[in-house]
mmCIF file of the N, C-alpha and C atoms, coordinates in Angstrom:
data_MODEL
# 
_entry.id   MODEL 
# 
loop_
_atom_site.group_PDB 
_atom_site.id 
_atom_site.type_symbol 
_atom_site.label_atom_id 
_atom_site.label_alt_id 
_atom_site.label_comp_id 
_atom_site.label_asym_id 
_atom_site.label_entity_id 
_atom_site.label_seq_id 
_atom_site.pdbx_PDB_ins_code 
_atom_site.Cartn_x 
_atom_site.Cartn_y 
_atom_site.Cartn_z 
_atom_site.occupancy 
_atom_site.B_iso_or_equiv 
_atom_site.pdbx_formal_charge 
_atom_site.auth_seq_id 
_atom_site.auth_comp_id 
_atom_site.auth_asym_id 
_atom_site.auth_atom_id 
_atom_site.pdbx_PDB_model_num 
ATOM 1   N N  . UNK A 1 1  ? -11.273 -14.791 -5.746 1.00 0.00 ? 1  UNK A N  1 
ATOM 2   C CA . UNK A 1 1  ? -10.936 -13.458 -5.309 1.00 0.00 ? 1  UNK A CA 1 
ATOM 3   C C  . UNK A 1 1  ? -9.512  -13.106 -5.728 1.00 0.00 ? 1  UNK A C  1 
ATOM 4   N N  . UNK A 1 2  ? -9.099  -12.010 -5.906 1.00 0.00 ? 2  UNK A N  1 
ATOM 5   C CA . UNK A 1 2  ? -8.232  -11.563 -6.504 1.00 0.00 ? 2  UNK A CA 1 
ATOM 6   C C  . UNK A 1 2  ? -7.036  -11.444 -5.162 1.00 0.00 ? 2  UNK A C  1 
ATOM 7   N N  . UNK A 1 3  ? -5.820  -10.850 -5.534 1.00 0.00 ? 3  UNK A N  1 
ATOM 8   C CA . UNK A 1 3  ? -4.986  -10.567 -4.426 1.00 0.00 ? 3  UNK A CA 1 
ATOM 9   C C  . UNK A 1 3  ? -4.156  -9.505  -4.919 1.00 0.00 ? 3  UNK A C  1 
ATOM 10  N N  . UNK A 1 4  ? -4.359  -8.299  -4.245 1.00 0.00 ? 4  UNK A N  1 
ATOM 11  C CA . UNK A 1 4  ? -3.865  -7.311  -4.571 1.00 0.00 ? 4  UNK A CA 1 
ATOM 12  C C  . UNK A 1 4  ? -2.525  -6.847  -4.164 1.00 0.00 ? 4  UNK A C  1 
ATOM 13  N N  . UNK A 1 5  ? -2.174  -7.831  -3.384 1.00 0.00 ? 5  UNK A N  1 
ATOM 14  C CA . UNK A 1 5  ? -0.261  -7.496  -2.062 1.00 0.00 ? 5  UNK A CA 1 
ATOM 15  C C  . UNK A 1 5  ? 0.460   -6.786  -3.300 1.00 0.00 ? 5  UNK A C  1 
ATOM 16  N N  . UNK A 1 6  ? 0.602   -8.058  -3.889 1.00 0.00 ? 6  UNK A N  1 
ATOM 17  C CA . UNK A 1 6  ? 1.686   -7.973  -4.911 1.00 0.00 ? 6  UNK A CA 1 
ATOM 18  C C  . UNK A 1 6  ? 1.481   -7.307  -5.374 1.00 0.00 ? 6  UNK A C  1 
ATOM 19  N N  . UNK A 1 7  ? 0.566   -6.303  -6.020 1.00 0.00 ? 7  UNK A N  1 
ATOM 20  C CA . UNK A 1 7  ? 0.222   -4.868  -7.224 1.00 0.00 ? 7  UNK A CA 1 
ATOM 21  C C  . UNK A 1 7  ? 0.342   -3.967  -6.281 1.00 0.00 ? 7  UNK A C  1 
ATOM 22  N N  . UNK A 1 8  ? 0.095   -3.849  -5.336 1.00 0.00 ? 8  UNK A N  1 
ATOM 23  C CA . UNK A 1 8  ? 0.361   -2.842  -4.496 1.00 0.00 ? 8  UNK A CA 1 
ATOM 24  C C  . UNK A 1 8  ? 1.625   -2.540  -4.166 1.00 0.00 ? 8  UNK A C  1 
ATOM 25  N N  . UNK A 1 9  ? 2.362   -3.474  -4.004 1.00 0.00 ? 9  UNK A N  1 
ATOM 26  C CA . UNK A 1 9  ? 3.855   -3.263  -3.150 1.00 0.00 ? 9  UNK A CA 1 
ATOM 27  C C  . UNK A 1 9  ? 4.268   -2.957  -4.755 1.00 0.00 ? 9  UNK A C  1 
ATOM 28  N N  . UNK A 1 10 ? 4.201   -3.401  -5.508 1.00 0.00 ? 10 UNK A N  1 
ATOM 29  C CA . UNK A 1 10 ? 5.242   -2.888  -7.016 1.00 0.00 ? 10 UNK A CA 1 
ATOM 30  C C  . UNK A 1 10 ? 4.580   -1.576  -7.237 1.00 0.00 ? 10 UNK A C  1 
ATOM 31  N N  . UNK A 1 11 ? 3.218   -1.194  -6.881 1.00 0.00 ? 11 UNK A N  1 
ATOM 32  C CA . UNK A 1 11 ? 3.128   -0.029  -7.735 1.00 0.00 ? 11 UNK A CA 1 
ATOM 33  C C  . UNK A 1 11 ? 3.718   1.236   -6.313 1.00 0.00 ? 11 UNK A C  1 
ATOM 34  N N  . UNK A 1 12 ? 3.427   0.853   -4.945 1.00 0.00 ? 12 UNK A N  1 
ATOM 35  C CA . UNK A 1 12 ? 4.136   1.417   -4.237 1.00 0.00 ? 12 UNK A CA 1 
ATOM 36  C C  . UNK A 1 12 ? 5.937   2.097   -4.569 1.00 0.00 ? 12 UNK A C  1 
ATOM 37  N N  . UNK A 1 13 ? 6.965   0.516   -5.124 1.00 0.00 ? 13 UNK A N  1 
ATOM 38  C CA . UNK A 1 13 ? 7.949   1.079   -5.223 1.00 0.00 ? 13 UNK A CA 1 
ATOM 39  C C  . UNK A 1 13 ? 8.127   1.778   -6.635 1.00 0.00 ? 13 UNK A C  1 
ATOM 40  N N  . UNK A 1 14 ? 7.225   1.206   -7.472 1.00 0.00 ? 14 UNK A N  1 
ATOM 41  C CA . UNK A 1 14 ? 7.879   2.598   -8.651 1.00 0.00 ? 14 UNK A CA 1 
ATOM 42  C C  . UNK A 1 14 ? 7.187   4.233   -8.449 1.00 0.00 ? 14 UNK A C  1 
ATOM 43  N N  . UNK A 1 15 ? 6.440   4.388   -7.134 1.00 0.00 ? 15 UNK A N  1 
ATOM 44  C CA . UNK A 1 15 ? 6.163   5.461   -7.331 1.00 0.00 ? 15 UNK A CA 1 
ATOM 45  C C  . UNK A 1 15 ? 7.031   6.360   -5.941 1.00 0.00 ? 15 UNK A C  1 
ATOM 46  N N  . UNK A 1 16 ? 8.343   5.679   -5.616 1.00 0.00 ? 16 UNK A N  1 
ATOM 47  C CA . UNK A 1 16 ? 9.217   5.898   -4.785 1.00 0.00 ? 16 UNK A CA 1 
ATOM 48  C C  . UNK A 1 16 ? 8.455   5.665   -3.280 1.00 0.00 ? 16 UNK A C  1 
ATOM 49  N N  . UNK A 1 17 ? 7.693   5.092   -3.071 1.00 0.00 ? 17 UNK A N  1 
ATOM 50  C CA . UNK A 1 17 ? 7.317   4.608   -1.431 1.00 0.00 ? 17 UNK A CA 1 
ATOM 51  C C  . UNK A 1 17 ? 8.024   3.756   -0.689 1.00 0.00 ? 17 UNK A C  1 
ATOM 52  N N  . UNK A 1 18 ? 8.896   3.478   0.171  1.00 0.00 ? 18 UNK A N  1 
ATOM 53  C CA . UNK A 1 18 ? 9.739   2.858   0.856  1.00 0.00 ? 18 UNK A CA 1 
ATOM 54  C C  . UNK A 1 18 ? 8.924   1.878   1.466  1.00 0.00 ? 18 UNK A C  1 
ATOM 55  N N  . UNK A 1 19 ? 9.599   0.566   1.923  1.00 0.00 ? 19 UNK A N  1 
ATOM 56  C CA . UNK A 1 19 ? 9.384   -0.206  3.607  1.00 0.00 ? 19 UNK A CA 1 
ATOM 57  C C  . UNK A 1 19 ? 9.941   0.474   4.629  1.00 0.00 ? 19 UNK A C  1 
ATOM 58  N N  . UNK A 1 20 ? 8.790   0.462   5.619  1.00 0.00 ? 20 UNK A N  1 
ATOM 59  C CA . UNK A 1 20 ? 9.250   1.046   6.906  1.00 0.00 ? 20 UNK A CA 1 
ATOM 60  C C  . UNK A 1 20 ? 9.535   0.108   7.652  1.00 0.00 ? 20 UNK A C  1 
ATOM 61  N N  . UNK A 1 21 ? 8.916   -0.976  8.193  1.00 0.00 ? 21 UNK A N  1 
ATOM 62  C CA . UNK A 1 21 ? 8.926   -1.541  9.337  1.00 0.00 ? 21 UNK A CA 1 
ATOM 63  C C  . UNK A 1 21 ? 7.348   -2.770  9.018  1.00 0.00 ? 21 UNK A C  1 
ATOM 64  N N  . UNK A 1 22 ? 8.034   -3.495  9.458  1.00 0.00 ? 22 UNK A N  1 
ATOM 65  C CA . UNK A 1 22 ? 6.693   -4.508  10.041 1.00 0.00 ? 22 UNK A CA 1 
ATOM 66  C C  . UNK A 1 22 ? 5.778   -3.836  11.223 1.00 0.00 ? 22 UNK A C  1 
ATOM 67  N N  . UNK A 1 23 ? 4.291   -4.055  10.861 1.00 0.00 ? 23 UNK A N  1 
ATOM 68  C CA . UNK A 1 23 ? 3.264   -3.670  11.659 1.00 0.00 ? 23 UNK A CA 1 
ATOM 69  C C  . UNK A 1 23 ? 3.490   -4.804  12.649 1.00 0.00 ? 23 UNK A C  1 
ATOM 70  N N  . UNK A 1 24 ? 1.812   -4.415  13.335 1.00 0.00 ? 24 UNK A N  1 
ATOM 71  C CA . UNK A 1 24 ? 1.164   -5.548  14.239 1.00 0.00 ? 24 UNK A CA 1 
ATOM 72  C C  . UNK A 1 24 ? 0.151   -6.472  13.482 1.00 0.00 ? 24 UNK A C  1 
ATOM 73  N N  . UNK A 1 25 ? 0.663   -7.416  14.278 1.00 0.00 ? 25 UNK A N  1 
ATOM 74  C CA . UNK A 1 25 ? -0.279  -8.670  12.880 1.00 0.00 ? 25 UNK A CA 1 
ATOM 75  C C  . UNK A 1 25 ? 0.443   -8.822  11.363 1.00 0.00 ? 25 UNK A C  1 
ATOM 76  N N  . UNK A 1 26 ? -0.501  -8.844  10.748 1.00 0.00 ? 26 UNK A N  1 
ATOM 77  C CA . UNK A 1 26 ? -0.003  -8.860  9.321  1.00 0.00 ? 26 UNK A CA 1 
ATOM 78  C C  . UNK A 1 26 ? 0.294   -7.934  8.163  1.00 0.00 ? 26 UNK A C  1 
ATOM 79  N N  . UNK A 1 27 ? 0.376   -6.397  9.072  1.00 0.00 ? 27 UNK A N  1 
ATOM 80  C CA . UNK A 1 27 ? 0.582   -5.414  8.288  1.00 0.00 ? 27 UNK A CA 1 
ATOM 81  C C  . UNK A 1 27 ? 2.191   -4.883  8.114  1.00 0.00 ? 27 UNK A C  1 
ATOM 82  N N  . UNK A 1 28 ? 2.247   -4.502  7.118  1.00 0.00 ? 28 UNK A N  1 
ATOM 83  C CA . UNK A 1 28 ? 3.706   -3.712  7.031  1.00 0.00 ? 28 UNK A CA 1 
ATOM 84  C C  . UNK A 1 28 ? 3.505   -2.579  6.739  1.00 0.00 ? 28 UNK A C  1 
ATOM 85  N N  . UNK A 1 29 ? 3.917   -1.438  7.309  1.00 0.00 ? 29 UNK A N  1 
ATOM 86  C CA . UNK A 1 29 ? 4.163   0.365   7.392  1.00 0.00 ? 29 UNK A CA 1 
ATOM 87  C C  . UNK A 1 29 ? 5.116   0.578   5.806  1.00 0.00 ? 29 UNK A C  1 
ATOM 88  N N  . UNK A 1 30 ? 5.086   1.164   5.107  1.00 0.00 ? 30 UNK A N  1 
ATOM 89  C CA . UNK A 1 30 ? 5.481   2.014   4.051  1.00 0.00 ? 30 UNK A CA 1 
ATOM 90  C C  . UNK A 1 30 ? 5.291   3.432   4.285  1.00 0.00 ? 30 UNK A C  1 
ATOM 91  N N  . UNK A 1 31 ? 6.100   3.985   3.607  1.00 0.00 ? 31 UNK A N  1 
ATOM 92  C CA . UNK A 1 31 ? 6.371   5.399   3.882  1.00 0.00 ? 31 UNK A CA 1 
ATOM 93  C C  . UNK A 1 31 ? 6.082   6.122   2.659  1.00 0.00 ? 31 UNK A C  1 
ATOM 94  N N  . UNK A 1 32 ? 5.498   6.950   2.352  1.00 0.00 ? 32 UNK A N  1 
ATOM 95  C CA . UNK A 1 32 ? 5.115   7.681   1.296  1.00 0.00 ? 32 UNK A CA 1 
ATOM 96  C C  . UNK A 1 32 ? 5.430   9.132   0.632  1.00 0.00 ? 32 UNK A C  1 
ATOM 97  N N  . UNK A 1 33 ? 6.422   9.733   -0.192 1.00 0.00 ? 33 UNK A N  1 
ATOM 98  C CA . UNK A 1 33 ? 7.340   10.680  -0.169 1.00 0.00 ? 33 UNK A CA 1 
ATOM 99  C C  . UNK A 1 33 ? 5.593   11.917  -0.777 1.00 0.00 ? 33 UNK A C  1 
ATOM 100 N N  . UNK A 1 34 ? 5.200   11.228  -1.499 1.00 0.00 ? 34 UNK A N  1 
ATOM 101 C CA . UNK A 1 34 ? 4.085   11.933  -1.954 1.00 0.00 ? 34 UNK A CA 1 
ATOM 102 C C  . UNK A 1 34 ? 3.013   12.630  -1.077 1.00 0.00 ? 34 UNK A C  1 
ATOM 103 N N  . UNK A 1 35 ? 2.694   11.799  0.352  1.00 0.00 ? 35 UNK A N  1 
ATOM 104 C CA . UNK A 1 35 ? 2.223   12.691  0.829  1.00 0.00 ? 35 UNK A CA 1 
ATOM 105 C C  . UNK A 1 35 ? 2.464   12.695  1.850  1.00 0.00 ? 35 UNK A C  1 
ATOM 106 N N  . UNK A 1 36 ? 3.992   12.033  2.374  1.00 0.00 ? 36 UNK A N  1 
ATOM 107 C CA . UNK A 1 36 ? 4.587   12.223  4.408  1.00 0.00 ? 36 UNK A CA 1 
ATOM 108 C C  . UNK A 1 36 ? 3.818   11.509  4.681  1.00 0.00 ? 36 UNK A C  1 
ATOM 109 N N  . UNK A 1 37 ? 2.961   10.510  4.304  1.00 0.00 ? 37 UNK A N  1 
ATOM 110 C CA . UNK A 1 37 ? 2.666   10.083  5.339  1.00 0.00 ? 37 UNK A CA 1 
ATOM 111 C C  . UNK A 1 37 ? 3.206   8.497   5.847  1.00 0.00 ? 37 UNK A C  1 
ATOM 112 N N  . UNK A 1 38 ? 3.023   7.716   6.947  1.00 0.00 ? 38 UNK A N  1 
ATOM 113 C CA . UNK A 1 38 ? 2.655   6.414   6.527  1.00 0.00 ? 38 UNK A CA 1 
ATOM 114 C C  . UNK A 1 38 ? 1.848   5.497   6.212  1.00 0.00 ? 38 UNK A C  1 
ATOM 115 N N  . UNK A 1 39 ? 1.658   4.418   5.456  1.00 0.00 ? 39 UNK A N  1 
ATOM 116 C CA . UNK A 1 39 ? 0.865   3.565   5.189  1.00 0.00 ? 39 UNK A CA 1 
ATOM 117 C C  . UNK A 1 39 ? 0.575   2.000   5.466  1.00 0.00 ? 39 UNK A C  1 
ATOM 118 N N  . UNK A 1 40 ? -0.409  2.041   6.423  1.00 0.00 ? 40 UNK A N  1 
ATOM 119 C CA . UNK A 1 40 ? -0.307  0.668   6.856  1.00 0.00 ? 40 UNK A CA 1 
ATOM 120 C C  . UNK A 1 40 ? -1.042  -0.095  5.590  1.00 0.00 ? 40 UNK A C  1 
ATOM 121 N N  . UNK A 1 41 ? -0.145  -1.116  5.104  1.00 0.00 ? 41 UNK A N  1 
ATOM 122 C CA . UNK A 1 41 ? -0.364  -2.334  4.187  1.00 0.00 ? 41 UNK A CA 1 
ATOM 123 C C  . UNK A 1 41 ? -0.567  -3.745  4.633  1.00 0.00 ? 41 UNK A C  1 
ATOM 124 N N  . UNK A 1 42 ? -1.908  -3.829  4.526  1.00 0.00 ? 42 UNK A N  1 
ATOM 125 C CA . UNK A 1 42 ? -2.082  -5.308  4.598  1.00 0.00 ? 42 UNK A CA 1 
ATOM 126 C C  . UNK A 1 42 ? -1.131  -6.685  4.030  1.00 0.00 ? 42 UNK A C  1 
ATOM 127 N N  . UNK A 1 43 ? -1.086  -7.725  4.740  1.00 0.00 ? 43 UNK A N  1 
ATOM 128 C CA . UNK A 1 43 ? -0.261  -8.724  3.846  1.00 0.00 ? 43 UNK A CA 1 
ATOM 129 C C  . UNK A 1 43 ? -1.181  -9.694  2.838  1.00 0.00 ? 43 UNK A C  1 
ATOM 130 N N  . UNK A 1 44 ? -2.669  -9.649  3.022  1.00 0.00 ? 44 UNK A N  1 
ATOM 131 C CA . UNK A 1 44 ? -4.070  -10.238 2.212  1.00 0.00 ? 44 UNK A CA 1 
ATOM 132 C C  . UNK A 1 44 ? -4.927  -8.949  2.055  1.00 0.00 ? 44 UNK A C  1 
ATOM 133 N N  . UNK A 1 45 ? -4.684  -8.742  0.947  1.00 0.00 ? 45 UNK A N  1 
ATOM 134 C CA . UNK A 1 45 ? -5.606  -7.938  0.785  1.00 0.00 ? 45 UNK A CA 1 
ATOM 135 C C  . UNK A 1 45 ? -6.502  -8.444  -0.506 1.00 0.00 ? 45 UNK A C  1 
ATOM 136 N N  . UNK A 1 46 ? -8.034  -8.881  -0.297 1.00 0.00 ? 46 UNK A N  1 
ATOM 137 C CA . UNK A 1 46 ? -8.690  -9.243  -1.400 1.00 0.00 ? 46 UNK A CA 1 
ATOM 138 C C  . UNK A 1 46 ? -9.954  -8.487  -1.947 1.00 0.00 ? 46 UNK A C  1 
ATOM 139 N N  . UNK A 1 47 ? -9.619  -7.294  -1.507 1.00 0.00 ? 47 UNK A N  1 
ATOM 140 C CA . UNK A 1 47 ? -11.094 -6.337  -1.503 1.00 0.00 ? 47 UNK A CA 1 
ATOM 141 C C  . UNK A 1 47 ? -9.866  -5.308  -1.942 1.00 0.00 ? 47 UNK A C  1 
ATOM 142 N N  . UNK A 1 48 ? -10.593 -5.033  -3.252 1.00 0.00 ? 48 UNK A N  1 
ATOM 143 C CA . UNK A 1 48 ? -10.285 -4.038  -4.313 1.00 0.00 ? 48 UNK A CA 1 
ATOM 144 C C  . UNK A 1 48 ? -10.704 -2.066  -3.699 1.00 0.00 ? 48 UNK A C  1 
ATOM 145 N N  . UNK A 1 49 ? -11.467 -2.478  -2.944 1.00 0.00 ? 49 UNK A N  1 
ATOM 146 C CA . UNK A 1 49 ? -11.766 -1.330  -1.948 1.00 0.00 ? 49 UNK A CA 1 
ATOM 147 C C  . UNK A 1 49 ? -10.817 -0.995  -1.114 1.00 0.00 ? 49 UNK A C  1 
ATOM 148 N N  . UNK A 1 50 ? -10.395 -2.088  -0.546 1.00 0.00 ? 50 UNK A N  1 
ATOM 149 C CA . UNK A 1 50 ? -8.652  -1.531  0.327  1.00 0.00 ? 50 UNK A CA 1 
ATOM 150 C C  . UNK A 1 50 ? -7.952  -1.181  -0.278 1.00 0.00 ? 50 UNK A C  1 
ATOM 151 N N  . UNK A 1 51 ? -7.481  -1.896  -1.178 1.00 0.00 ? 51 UNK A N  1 
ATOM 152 C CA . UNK A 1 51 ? -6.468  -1.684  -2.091 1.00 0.00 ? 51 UNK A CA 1 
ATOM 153 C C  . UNK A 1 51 ? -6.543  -0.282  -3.171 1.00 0.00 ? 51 UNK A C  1 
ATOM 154 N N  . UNK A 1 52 ? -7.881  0.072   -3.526 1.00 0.00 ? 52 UNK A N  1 
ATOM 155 C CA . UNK A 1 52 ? -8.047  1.649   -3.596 1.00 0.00 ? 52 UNK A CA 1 
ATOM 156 C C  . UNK A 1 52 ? -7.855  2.543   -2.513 1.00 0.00 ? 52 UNK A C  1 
ATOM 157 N N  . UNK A 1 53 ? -8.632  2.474   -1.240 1.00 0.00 ? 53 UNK A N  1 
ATOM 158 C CA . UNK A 1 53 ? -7.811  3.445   -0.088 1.00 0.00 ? 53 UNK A CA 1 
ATOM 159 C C  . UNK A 1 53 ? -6.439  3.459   0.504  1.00 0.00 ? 53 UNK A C  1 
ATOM 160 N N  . UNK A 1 54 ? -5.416  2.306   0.042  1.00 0.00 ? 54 UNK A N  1 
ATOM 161 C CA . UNK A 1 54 ? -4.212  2.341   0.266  1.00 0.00 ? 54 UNK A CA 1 
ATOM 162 C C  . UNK A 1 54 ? -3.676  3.489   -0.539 1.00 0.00 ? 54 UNK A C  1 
ATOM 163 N N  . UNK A 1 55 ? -3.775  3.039   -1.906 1.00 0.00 ? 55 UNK A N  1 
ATOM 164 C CA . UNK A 1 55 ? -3.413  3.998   -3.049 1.00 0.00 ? 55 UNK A CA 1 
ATOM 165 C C  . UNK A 1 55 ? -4.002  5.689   -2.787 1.00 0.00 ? 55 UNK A C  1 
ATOM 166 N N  . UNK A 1 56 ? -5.002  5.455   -2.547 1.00 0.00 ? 56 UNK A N  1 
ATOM 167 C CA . UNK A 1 56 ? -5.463  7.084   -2.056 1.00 0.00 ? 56 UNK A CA 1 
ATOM 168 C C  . UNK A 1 56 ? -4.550  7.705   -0.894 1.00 0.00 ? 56 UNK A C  1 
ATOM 169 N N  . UNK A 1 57 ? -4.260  6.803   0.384  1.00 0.00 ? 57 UNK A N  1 
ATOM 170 C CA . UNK A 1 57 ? -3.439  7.435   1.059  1.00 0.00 ? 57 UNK A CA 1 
ATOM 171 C C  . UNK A 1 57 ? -2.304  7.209   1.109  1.00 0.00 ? 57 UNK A C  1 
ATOM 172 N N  . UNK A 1 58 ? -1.759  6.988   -0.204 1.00 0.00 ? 58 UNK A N  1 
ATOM 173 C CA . UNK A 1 58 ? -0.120  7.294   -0.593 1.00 0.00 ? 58 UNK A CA 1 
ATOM 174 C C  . UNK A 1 58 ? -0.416  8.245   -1.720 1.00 0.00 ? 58 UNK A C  1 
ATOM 175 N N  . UNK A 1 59 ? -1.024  8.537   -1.627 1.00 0.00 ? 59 UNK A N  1 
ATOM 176 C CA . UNK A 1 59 ? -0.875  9.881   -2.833 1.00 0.00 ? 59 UNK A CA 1 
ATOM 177 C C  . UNK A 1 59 ? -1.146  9.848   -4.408 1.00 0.00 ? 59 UNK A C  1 
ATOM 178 N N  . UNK A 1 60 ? -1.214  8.356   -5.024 1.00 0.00 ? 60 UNK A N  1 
ATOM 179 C CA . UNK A 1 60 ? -0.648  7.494   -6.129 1.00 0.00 ? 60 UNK A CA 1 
ATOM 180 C C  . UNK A 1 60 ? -2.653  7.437   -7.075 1.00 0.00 ? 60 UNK A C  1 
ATOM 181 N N  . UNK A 1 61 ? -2.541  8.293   -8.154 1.00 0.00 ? 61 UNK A N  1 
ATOM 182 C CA . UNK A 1 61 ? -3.510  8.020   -8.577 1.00 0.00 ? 61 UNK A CA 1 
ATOM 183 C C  . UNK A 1 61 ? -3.825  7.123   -9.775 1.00 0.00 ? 61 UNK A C  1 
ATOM 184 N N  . UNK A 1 62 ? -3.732  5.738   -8.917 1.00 0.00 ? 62 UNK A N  1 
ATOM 185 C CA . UNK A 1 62 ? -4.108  4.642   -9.286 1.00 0.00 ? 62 UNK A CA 1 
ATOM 186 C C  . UNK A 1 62 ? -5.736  3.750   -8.866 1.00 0.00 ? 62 UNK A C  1 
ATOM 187 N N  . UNK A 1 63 ? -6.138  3.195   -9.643 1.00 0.00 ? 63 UNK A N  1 
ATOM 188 C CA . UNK A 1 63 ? -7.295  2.437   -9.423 1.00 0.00 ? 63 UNK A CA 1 
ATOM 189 C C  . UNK A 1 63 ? -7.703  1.216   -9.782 1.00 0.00 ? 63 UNK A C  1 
ATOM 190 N N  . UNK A 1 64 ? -8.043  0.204   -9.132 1.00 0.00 ? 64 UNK A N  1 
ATOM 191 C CA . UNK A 1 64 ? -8.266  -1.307  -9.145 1.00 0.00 ? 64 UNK A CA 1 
ATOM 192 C C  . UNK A 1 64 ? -9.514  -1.556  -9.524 1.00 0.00 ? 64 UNK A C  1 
# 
């Protein structure tokens, strides 16, 4: 299985998305200038399906 953390958090910061804060459990909050909102990010993410609805709700039209 693949692991998407790491592609996510880099493609997060070049598309200007900040760290907010550590979640609950194993998530961390990012902040997203593209669409206000925040984004809870998994710290395992191995389903290419999350890792597309992350990207959808930061605004970022990217696809895994």
């Amino acid at each position: 299985m693949a692991e998407y953390e790491k592609k996510i958090r880099k493609i997060l910061n070049e598309h200007g998305c900040s760290f907010v804060r550590h979640g609950k459990g194993d998530h961390d909050i990012w902040h997203s200038p593209i669409t206000r909102i925040n984004v809870a990010v998994d710290r395992k993410i191995k389903s290419r399906h999350t890792a597309n609805a992350i990207m959808k709700q930061s605004g970022i039209n990217h696809h895994f």
